[in-house]
C-alpha positions in Angstrom: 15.8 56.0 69.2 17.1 52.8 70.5 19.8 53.8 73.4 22.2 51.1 74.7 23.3 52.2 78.5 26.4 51.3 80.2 27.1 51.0 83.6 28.4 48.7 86.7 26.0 50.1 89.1 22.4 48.4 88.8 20.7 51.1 90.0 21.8 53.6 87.5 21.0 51.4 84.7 17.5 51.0 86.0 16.6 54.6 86.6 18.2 55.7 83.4 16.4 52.9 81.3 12.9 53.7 82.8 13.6 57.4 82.4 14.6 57.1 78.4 11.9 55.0 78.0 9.5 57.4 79.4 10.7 59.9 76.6 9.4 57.0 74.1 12.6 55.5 73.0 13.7 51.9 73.5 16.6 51.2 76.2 18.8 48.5 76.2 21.3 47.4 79.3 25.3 46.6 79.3 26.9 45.7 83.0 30.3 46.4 81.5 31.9 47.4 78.7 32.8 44.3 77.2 29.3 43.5 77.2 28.5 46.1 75.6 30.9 45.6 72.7 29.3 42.2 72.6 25.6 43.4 72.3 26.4 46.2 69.1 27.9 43.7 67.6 24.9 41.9 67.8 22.1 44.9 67.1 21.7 48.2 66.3 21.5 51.3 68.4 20.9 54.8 67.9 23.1 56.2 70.9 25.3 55.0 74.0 25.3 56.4 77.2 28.8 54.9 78.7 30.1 55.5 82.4 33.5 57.1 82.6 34.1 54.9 85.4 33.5 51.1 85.8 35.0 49.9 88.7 36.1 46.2 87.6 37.0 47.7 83.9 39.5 49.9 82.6 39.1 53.9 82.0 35.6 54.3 79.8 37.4 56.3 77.5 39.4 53.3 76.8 36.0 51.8 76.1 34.8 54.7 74.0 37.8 54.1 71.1 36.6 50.3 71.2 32.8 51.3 70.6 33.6 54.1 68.0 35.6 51.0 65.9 32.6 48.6 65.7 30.2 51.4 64.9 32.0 54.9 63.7 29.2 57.0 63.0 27.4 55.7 66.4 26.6 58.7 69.0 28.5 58.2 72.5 27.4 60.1 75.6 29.5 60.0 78.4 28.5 59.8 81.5 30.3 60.1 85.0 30.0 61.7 88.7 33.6 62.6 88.3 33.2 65.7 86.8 35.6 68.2 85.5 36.2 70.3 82.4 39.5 68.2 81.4 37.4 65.1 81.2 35.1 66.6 79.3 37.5 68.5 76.9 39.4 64.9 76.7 36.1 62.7 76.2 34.7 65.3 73.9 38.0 65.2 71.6 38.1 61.8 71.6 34.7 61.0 69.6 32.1 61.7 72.3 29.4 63.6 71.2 28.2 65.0 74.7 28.7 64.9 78.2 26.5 64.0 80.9 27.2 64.7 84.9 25.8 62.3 87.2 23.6 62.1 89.2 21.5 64.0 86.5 18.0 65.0 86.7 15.2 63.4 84.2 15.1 67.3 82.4 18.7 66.7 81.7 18.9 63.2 80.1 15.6 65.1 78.1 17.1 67.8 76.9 20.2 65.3 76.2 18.3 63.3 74.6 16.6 66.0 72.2 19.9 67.4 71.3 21.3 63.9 70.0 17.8 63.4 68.2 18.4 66.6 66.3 21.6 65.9 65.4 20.5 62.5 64.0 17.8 63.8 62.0 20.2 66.7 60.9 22.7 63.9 59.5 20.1 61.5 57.8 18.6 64.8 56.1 22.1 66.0 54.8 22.4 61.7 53.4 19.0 62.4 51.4 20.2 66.1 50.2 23.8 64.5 49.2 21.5 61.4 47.7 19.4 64.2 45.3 22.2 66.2 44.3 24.0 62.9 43.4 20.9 61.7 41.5 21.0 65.4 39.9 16.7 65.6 39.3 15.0 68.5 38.9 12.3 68.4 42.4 9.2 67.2 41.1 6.3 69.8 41.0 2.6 67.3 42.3 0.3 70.0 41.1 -1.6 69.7 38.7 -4.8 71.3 36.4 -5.8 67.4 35.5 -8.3 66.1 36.6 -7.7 62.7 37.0 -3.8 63.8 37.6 -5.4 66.1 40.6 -7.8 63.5 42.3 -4.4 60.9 43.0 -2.8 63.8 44.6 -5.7 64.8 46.8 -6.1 60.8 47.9 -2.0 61.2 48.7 -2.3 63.5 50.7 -5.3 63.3 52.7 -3.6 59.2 53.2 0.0 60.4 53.9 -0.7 62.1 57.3 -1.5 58.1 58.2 0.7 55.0 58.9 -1.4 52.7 56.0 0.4 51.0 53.9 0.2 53.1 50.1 0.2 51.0 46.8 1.7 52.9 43.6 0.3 51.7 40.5 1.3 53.2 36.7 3.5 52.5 33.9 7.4 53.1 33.9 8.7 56.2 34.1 5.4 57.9 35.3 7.0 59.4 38.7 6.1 56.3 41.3 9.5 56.9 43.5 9.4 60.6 43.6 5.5 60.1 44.5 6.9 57.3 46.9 9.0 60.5 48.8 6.9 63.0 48.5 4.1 61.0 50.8 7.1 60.5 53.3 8.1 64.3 53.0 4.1 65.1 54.0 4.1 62.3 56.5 4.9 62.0 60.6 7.7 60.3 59.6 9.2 62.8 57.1 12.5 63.6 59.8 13.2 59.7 59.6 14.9 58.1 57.1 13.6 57.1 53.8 14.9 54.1 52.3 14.4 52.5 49.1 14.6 48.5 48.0 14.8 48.1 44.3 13.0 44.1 44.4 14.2 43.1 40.7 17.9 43.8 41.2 19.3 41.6 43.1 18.8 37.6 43.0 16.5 35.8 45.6 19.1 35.7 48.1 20.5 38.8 47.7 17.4 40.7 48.6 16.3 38.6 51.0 19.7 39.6 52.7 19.2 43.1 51.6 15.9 43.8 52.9 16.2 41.8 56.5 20.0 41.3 57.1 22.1 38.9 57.8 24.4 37.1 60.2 28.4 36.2 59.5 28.6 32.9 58.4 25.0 32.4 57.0 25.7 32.5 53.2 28.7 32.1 51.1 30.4 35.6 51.1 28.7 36.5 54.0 31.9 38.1 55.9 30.4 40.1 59.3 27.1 40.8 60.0 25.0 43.4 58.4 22.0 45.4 59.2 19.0 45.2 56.3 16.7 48.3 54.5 14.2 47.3 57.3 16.6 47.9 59.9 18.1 51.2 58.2 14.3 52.6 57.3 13.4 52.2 61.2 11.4 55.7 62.6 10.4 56.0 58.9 9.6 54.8 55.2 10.7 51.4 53.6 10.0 52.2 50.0 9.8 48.8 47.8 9.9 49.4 44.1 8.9 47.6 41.6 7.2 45.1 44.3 5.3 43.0 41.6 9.0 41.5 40.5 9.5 40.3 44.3 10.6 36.6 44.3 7.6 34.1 45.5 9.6 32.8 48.5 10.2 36.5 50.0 6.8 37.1 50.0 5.7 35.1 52.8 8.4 37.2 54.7 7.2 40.5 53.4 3.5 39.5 54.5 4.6 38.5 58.0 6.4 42.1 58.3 3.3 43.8 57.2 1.1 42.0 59.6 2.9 41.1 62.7 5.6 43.9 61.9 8.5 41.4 63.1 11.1 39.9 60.7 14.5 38.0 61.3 17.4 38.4 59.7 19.0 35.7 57.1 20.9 33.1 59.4 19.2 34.0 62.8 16.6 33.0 64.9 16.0 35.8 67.1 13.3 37.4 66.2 12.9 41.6 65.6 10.4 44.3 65.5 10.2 46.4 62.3 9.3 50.3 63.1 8.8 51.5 59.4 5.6 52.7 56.9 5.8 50.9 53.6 5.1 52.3 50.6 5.1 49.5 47.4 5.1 50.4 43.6 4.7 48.4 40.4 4.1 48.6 36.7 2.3 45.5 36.9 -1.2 44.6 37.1 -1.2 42.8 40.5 -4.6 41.4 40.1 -3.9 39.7 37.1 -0.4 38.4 39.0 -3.1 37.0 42.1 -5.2 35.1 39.2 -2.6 33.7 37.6 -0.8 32.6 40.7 2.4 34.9 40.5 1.4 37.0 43.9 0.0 36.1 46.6 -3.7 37.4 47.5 -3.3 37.8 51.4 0.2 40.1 50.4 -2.3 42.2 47.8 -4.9 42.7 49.8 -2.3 43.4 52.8 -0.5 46.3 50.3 -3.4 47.7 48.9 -4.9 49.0 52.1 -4.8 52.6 50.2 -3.9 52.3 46.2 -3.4 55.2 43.8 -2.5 55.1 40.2 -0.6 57.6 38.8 -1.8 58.5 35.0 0.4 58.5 32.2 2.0 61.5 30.7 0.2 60.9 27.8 -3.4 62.0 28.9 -1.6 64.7 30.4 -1.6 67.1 27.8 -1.1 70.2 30.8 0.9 68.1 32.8 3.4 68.1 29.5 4.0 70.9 28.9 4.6 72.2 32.5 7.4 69.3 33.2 8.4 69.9 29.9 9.2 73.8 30.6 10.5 72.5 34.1 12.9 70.5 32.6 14.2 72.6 30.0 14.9 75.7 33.1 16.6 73.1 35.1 19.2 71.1 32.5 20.0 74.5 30.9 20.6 75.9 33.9 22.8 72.7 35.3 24.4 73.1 31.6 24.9 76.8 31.8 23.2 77.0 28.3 21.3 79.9 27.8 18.3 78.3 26.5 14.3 79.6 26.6 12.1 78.2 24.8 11.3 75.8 21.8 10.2 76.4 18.4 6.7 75.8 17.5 7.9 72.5 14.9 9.4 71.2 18.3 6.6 72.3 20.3 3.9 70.3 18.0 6.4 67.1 17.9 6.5 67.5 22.0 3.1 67.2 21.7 2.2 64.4 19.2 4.5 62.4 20.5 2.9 59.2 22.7 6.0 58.8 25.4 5.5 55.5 26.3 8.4 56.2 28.8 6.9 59.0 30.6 8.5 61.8 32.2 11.5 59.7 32.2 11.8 59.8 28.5 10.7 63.2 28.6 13.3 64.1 31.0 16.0 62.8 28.9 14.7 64.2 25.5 14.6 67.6 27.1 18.3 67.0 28.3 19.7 65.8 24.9 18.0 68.6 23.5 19.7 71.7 25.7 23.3 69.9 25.0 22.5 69.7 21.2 20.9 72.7 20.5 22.7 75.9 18.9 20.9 78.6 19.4 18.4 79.9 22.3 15.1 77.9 21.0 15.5 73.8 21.0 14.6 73.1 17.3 13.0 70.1 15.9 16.3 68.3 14.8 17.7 68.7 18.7 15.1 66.1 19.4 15.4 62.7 19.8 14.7 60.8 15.8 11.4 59.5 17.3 10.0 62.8 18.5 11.4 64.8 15.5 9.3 61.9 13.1 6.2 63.6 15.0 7.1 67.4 14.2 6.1 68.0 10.7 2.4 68.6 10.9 -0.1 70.6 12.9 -0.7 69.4 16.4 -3.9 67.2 16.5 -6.8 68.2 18.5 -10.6 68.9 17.7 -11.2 72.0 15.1 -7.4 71.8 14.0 -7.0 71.1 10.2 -6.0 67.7 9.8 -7.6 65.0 8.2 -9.9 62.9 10.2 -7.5 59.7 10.7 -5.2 61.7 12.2 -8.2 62.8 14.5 -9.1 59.1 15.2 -5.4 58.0 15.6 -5.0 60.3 18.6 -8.2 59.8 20.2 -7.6 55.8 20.2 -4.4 56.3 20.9 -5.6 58.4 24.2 -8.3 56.0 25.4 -6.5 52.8 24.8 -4.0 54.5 27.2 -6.6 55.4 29.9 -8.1 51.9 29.8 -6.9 48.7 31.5 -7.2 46.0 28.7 -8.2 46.7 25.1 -11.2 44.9 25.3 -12.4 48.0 27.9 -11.0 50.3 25.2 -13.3 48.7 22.7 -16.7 49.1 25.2 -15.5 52.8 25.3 -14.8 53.6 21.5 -18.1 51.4 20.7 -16.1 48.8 18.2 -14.5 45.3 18.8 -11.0 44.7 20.4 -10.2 43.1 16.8 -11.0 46.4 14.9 -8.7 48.5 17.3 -5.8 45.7 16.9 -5.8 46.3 12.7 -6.5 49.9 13.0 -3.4 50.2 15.4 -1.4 47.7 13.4 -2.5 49.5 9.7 -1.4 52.5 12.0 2.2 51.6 13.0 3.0 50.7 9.4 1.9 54.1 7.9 3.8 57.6 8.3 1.5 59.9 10.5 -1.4 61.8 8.5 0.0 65.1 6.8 -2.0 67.9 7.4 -4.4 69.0 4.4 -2.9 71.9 1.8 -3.2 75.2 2.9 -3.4 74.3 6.9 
């Protein structure tokens, strides 16, 4: 925590610094109570510790309302050698959070200490529960009886317990922020906050201001000053999504931040120490966006210092049907529908079906198909047109009875999927790039092989 201390007599403000620091926060100084008004407007802090009494200043409770209106969710801790339940009672219903009798003992500014840590944690966990429920997402289940699926997760893990920096690589859709919290849940960081900076949402300027801050006065619009994501993530995880869209001149600033682990807000020169992990994602292909001069190569190299890719739903085939069930439990019972299952048409079209948007089109097929459906089974019609196109014939795998296109449309499909670039998909499948273009093309024109008569 970073603790802000209050107090007219040099002494005390000494001792108590050097005694929170050796609990392994940061401590901060105010001579008065004006100067401490001065200095929150200027930074951030995680808790005050005011003196009741200040001999050239008015009553510290006085002081207290004053604090509480620049920063109303800010912890205050009062402190004072004159010591009596009424002051207490009156401090205590007037915002404080605790009470603290001087002269106190290092064991009691500990345990203090402890108690307000707690009850910061406690609020910035209730702020991510209240964040889920608004977000209303089933939890998402990381095991897995893929291979490929399995072997990510394993690398998560083991890297999680670290500080490294984690890169998130896979197509939309395929999970990359729930991934993104899950290694901050398994982290040492998992009671700190987790905060996430969406990098193609907001203009240039915007984000800069977003992710670092800024000061009042240093952009049009810019009203009072504001604390950043870098700020608000500090004692845990700044989460950058979609970091292959981040504007060329914010990567510089990113780089230093990653390196040097300082950063200064937009309009300032003082500079500040960042105190987060960082976890990046994209659906791009970074390397490419190095060569052709869209990314830098020192921020690349700087992000992927551990770099996971998370595999498609579509060469997932156990993975699908697990979230598939998952999803159908959780929206019927968020919809108080009393559906089970799905009928084996809807099944096969589930299954045929490429989802080039990944569990996120999944998850919203599966919902559409719980409110539609009438009876206890979701039923090939309750499906979205694109999925219910898929349903008609018998599911495509090795031995079933379909003709052999269909056999050869599904296993290109499946390897041009695993593969980076089709010309790799070609080295695999043993035929040129051009060949898989027409077949795929020939392919998109035609309806999807029937099955033979009497399958």
């Amino acid at each position: 925590m970073r603790i802000l201390i209050v107090d007219d007599q040099r002494s005390i403000r000494l001792t108590s610094a050097q005694a929170v620091r050796a609990e392994g926060h940061e401590a901060d100084t105010a001579d008065s109570g004006q100067v401490a008004m001065l200095k929150l407007q200027e930074e951030r802090y995680d808790l005050v510790l005011l003196d009741l009494r200040m001999e050239s200043e008015s009553d510290g409770l006085d002081y207290l309302a004053r604090l509480q209106k620049i920063s109303p969710r800010l912890p205050v801790v009062i402190c004072t050698a004159h010591a009596s339940i009424e002051t207490a009672v009156e401090a205590m219903r007037r915002g404080a959070q605790d009470y603290l009798e001087k002269p106190f003992t290092p064991e009691q500014l500990r345990q203090l200490l402890a108690r307000v840590e707690k009850a910061r944690r406690l609020r910035q966990r209730v702020d991510e529960l209240e964040e889920q429920v608004a977000q209303t997402l089933p939890a998402m289940d990381f095991t897995s009886d893929e291979p490929e699926m399995a072997a990510m997760i394993s690398v998560v893990e083991r890297a999680a317990t670290a500080k490294a920096t984690i890169l998130i690589l896979g197509e939309n859709g395929t999970g990359k922020s729930a991934l993104a919290r899950h290694i901050h849940q398994l982290s040492q960081l998992s009671t700190g906050p987790f905060v996430t900076v969406s990098c193609p949402s907001l203009s240039r300027e915007l984000l800069e201001s977003e992710l670092f801050g800024h000061v009042k006065g240093a952009f049009t619009g810019a009203m009072k000053d504001t604390w950043g994501k870098v700020d608000a993530a500090r004692g845990g995880t700044l989460f950058l999504d979609e970091i292959g869209e981040l504007p060329a001149e914010l990567q510089p600033k990113l780089l230093r931040l990653l390196q040097e682990r300082t950063y200064e807000r937009v309009g300032e020169t003082k500079t500040r120490t960042a105190d987060v992990r960082v976890i990046a994602a994209t659906n791009r292909d970074l390397a490419a966006a190095v060569k052709s001069g869209s990314f830098r190569e020192d921020l690349y190299y700087r992000l992927n210092v551990i770099s996971v890719t998370v595999p498609s739903l579509r060469t997932r085939p156990r993975d699908l049907e697990r979230h598939a069930r998952d999803f159908l439990r959780f929206f019927a019972e968020e919809t108080g529908r009393s559906v089970k299952d799905f009928t084996p048409e809807a099944w096969t079209a589930i299954r045929r079906h490429p989802w080039p948007g990944n569990l996120r089109e999944l998850r919203n097929s599966i919902e559409r198909a719980v409110i539609l459906t009438r009876g206890s089974k979701i039923e090939l019609e309750d499906l979205p047109a694109e999925l219910a196109s898929s349903g008609g014939g018998a599911e495509v795998a090795l031995g079933a009875l379909v003709p052999m296109d269909a056999i050869e449309q599904a296993h290109v499909r499946l390897v041009t999927a695993r593969t980076a670039t089709l010309e790799e998909a070609a080295r695999v499948l043993g035929i040129d790039a051009a060949t898989i273009y027409r077949k795929r093309k020939r392919w998109a024109a035609e309806p999807a092989p029937a099955p033979e008569a009497g399958s």
